[in-house]
N, C-alpha and C positions, 0 to 999 in steps of 0.2 A: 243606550249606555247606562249602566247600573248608578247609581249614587247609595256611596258609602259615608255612613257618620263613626264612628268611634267616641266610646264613652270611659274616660279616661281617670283617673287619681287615684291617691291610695288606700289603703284596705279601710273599710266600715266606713264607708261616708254613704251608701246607699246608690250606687252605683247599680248593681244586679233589680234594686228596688226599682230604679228609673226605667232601665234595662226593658222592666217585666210589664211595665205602664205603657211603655211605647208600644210595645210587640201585643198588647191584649191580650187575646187567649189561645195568640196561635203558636203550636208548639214550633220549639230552637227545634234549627235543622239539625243539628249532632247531637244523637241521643246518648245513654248512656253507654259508655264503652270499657273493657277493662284497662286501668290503669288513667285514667281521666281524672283529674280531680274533681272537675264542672261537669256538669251534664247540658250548659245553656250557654253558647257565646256568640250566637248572631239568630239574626231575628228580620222580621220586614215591617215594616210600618206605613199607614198610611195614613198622609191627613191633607187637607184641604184639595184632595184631589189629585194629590202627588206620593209614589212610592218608592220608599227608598229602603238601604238594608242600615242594623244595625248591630253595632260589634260591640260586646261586653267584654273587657277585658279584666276586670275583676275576678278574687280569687285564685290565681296560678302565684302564689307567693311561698315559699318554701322555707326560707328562714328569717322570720321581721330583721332579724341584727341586721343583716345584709343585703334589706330587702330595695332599699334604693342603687344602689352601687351595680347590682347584679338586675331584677326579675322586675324592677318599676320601670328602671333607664330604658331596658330594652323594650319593656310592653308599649314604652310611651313613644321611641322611635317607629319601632313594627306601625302602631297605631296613626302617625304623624304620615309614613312613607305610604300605606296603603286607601289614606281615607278624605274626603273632601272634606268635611268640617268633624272637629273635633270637640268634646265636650266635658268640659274641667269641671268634675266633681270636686266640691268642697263642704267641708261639714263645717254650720255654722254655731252647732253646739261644743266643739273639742278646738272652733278658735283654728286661726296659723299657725302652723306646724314647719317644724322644719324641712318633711316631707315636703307639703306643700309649696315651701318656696323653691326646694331644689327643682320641683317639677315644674313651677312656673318658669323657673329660670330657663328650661331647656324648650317649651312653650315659646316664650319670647323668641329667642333665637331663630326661632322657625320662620320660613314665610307662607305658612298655614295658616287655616282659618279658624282660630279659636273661643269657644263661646267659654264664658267663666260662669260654674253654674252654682251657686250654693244652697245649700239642699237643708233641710227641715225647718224651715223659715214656717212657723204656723203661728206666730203673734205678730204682734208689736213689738215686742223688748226685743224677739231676735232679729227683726226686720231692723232694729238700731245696731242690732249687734252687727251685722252682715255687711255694712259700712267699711268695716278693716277691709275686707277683700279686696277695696281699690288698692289697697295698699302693695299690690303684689303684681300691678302693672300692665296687667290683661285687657284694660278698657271696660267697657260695659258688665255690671254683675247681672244676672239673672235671679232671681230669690223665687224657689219653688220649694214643694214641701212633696217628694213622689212619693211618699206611702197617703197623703192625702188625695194629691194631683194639684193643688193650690198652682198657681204658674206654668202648670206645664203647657199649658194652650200657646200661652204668649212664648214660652220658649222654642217650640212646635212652630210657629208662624217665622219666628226670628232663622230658623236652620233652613224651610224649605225657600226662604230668602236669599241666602247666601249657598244653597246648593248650586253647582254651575249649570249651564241650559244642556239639553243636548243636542250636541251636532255630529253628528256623522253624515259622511259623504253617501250620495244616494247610491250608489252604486254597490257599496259596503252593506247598505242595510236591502240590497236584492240578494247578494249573492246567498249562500249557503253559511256559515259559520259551525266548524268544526273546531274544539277547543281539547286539547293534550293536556290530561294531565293525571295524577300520581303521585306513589311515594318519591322520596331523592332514588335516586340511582336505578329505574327499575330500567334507564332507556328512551324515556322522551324524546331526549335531543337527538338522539338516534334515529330516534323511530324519523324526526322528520326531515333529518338528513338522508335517509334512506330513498323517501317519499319524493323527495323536492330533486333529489340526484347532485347535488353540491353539500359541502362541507361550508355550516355557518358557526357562528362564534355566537349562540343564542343571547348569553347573557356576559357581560364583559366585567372585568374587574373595577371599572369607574365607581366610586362609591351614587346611592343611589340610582342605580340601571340594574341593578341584579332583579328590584321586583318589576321590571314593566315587562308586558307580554308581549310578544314578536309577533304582528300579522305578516301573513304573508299570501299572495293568491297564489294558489295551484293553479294552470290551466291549461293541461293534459288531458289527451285520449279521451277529447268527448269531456272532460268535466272543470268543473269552473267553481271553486267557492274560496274561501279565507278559512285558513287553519295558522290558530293561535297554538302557540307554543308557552306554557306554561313553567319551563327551564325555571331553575333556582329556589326552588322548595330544598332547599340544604341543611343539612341536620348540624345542629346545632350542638357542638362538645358537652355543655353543661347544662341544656334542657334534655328531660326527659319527662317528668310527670307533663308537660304540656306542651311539647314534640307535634300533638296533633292542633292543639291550638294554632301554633304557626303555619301548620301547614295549610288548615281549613282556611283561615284568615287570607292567604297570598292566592287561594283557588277561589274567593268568591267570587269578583271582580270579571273575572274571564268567562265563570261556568253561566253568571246569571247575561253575561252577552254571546253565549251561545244556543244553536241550534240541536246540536247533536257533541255530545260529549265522550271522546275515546280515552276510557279508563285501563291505563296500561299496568297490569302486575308483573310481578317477578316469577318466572314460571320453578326458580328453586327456592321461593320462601310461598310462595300459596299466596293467599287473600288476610292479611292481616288488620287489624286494628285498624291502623290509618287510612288504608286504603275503603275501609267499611265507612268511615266518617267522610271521605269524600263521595262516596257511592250511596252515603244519605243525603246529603249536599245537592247530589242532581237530581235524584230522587224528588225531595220536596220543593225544589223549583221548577219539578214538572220537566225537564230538558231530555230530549233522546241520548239513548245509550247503546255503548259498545265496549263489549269488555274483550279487552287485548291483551292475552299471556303474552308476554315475551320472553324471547333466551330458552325456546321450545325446542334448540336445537343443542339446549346445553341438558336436556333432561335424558336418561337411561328411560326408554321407552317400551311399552310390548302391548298387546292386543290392546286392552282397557284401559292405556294411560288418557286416553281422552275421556273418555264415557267417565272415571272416574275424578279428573282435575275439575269437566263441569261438573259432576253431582257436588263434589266440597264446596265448591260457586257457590253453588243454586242452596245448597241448604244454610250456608250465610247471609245470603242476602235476602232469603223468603222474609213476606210473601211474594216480591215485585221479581218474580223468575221468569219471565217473560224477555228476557234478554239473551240478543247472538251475542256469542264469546267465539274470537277467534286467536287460534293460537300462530304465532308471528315470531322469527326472528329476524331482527333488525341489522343483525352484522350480515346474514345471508342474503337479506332482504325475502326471503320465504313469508308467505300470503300476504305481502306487503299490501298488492293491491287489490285483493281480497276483502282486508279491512276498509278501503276507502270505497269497495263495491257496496259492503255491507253498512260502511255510513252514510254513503246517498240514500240504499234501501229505507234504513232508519228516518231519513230525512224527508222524504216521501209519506213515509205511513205517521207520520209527524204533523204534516202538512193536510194529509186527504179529509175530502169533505165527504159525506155519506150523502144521498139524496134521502131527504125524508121517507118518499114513499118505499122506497127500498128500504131503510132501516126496518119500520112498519110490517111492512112485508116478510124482513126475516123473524125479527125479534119479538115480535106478537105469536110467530108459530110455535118459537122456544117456549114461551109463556105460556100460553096453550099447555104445551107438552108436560109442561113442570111450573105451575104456578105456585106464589108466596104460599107458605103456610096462613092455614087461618088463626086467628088471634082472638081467644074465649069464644069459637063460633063464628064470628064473624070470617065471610069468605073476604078475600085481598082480590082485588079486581086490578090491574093494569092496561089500561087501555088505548097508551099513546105513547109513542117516544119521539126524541129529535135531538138532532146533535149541537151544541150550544156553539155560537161563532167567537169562540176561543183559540187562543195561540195554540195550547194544548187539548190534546182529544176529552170533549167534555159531553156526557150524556144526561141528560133529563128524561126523565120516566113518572108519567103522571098518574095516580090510582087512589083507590076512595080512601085509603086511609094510610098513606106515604108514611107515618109516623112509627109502625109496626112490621115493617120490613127489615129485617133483621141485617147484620152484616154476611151471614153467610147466604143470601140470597142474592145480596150485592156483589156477592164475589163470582158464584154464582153468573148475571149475568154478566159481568166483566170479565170471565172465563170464556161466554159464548159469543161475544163481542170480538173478540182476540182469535176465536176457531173461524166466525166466517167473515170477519175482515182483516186486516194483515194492520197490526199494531206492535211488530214484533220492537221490541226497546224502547217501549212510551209509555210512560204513565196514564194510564185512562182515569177519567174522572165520571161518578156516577152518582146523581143526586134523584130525589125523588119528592114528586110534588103535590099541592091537593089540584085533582082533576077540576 
């Protein structure tokens, strides 16, 4: 079960700064995309042995006049509804604000887990000043300073405290886990209406139930797993610079507890924007993939309409084009089951272990055949490889001077990986070591 934190208040208190402390130096899953304000709003961290995700909600504010009323209220609900503990930035130099208390006020109310954090605390005078902050009702303040790190350790200790444990039923965590999801409208609910052969009411009008994800076990024709329904990514009248904020935000939760991931497009809008920021999303958490046109039956079609919808695909989403795309519609129910052949397949080459000697055996003759360039003369010797005991496919390749292997060698042997073992929709991971 994933564990999400949110990092919460209003503009310039150093929110993005905490953000960037936590996450280290490893790149936010959504990169830059057009029409994004942010190019950083979730991240992973890890400390005392415990990993969790975190969510920058900072920066989507569009006009200060109306920035509580409208783009704070709603960040700080979104933020409250999707995340186990939360974290109230406050800035101990600009003092209580009225910001500030509207948002505690709506804090309070909650029965969430809130830490109160006040931030550039790097003396003494402001460690007295930071005192006010009880005044807003939160309980416990936190005094850190993230562009130094001053506090953050003890704040760190304090969150993977109050994160909940995980429990999942064993049987949950044998099965398979297949997770839907996408823009609003492309078909989801469909697709798994389709799939399951009943009509469900995925997400209901109850307030609070639109963001929770629907398990449910298939156990059909020979297969057996849980397919999450990700229903209620719903666009929003008056967001649009940060459309994909929300949307990323309501698919963490589900993608990072799944197996294999079926990313459903619109087969009369293509591959857009949002759908690319979720299709980074699975990407850097390593999760298998399936890309599923839908409403393939709603397209004017003739020889090349396929060869050409995957080439548009493939040149979006390079480099990781190693992906089945299958084209589906969900009213017809057309290659319904198709796609579910193709995500066990994925799920499988997800899963497979390589025996060393076999690895050895191929990939030393590849090497052979086309070895590293050499580097000022020196020859590049590789001499050993094995498959690391990872959830996701991960190789090690050991040679006298790992250091000068370039990327396009790496890709390279992650190409010839993928031609003689079947890794079709997984990220491969490929590191290299001193012998």
């Amino acid at each position: 079960m994933s564990k999400i934190v949110a990092i919460v208040g209003r503009p310039n208190v150093g929110k993005s700064t905490l953000f960037n402390r936590f996450v280290e130096s490893r790149k936010a899953i959504v990169d830059d995309v057009s029409g994004v304000t942010r190019d950083r709003i979730y991240g992973k961290c890890h400390w005392n042995g415990v990993d969790f995700s975190v969510i920058d909600t900072g920066g989507y504010v569009s006009s200060p006049e109306d920035v509580f009323e409208e783009e704070i209220r709603k960040q700080v609900h979104l933020a409250l509804e999707e995340s186990d503990v939360v974290l109230f930035v406050v800035d101990v130099e600009a003092g209580i604000t009225d910001l500030d208390e509207g948002m505690a006020q709506l804090l309070r109310r909650s029965d969430h887990k809130v830490l109160l954090v006040v931030n550039k605390v790097d003396n003494n005078s402001r460690m007295a000043d930071a005192q006010d902050f009880y005044s807003l009702g939160l309980g416990e303040i936190y005094l850190i300073s993230s562009m130094t790190g001053s506090g953050t350790g003890d704040l760190l200790d304090e969150v993977i405290r109050m994160l909940p444990q995980t429990k999942e039923e064993e049987e949950e965590q044998i099965l398979p886990r297949f997770t839907v999801v996408g823009r609003p409208n492309v078909g989801k609910s469909s697709f798994i209406n389709a799939l399951i052969g009943e009509e469900r009411n995925i997400v209901t009008d109850i307030a609070g139930t639109t963001r929770d994800a629907i398990h449910t076990r298939y156990n059909k024709f020979g297969y057996d797993f849980i397919i999450i329904d990700t229903a209620g990514l719903r666009k929003r009248a008056k967001v649009k610079e940060d459309l994909e904020f929300y949307s990323v935000l309501r698919s963490v939760r589900t993608i990072e507890e799944s197996d294999v991931c079926l990313l459903i497009l619109d087969a009369e809008r293509g591959i857009e924007a949002q759908d690319l920021a979720i299709f980074n999303l699975i990407q850097k958490n390593k999760k298998g993939l399936v890309i599923l046109v839908n409403k393939w039956d709603l397209i004017e079609k003739d020889n090349s309409s396929v060869n050409q919808f995957q080439k548009d695909i493939k040149e979006r989403i390079a480099p990781f084009t190693d992906v089945p795309v299958v084209f589906i519609s969900s009213l017809t129910k057309q290659r319904i089951h198709k796609a579910l052949e193709t995500a066990m397949q994925v799920y499988q080459n997800k899963k497979q272990k390589i025996k060393t000697s076999e690895l050895n055996e191929v990939m030393l003759e590849v090497i052979e055949r086309y070895p590293p360039p050499a580097w000022k003369g020196k020859n590049i010797k590789i001499k050993y490889c094995m498959q690391l005991p990872s959830a996701a496919p991960g190789f090690v390749f050991f040679a006298n001077l790992p250091q000068y292997i370039k990327e396009p060698y790496k890709r390279y042997l992650e190409n010839q990986l993928r031609e003689k073992f079947q890794f079709s929709g997984v990220p491969v991971q490929i590191f290299f070591r001193q012998k």
